[in-house]
N, C-alpha and C positions, 0 to 999 in steps of 0.2 A: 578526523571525525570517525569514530564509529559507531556501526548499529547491530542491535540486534533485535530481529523478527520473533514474534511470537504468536500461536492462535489457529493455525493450520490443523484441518483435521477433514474428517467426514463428515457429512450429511446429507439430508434426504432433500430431493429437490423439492424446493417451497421454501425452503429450512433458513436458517441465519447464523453467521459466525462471527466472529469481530477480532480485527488484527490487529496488534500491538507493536510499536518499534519503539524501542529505545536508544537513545542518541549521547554518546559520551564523546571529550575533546573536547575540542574548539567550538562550542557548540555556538556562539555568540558570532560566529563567520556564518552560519548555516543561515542562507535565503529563502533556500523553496525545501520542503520534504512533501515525498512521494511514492506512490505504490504503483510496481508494474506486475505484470505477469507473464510467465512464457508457458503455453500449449505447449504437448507435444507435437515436435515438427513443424513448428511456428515460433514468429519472430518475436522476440520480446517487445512486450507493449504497453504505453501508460495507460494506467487506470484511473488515476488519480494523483493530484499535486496539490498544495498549498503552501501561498508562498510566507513570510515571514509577517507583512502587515494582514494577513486573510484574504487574497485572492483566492479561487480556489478554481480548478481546471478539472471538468471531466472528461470519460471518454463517453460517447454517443451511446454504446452496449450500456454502458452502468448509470445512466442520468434516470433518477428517479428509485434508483434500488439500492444504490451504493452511496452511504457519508463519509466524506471523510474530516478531520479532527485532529488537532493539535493542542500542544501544550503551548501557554503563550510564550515559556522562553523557548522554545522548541527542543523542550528537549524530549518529547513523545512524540510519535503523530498514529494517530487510529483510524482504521478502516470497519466502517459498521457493513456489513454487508446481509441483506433482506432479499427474500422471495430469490432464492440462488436457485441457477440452471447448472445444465450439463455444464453446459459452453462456458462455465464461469470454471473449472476444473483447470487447474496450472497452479504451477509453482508462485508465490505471490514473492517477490524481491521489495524493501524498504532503498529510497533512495535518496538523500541529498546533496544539495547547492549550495556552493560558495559560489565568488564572483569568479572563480577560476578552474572549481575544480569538482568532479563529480565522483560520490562514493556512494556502495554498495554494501548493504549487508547481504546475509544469506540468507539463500529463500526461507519460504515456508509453503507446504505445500497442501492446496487444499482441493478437496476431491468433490465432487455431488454424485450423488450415485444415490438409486434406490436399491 
């Protein structure tokens, strides 16, 4: 499986962006896709997952600000993200699930700054 991220940039904090992954291979193994992040100097962390039948897992910081979205064969998954802060500033990483095996695209990296 691979992915590629798209949708990283700057804005002003309030602001809204929306991330785009795209997913080729084996896509029809893929379970769960997923958006993390890593701060500088900090650990990479989920943000958001959804699995294959629409569970969908936040993290506590983004419940209520951040959508996440997929394509039903999975071969997308997007991140709406509204009313962005500082603190939401990291590299945003695309991730998906198989039953065995976990793959990474490259980040994107998205800034809030006034």
């Amino acid at each position: 499986v691979q992915l590629q991220a798209s949708g990283g940039g700057l804005v002003q904090p309030g602001g809204s962006l929306r991330l785009s992954c795209a997913s080729s291979g084996n896509i029809n193994s893929i379970r769960t896709l997923g958006w993390y992040r890593q701060a500088p100097e900090k650990e990479r962390e989920l943000v958001a997952r959804i699995s294959r039948p629409g569970g969908i897992t936040y993290a506590d910081s983004v419940k209520g600000r951040f959508t996440i979205s997929r394509d039903i064969g999975m071969k997308a998954v997007y991140l709406q993200m509204n009313t962005l802060e500082a603190g939401d500033t990291a590299v945003y990483y695309c991730r998906a699930e198989d039953s065995w095996r976990t793959f990474w695209g490259k980040g994107t990296l998205v800034t809030v700054s006034s």
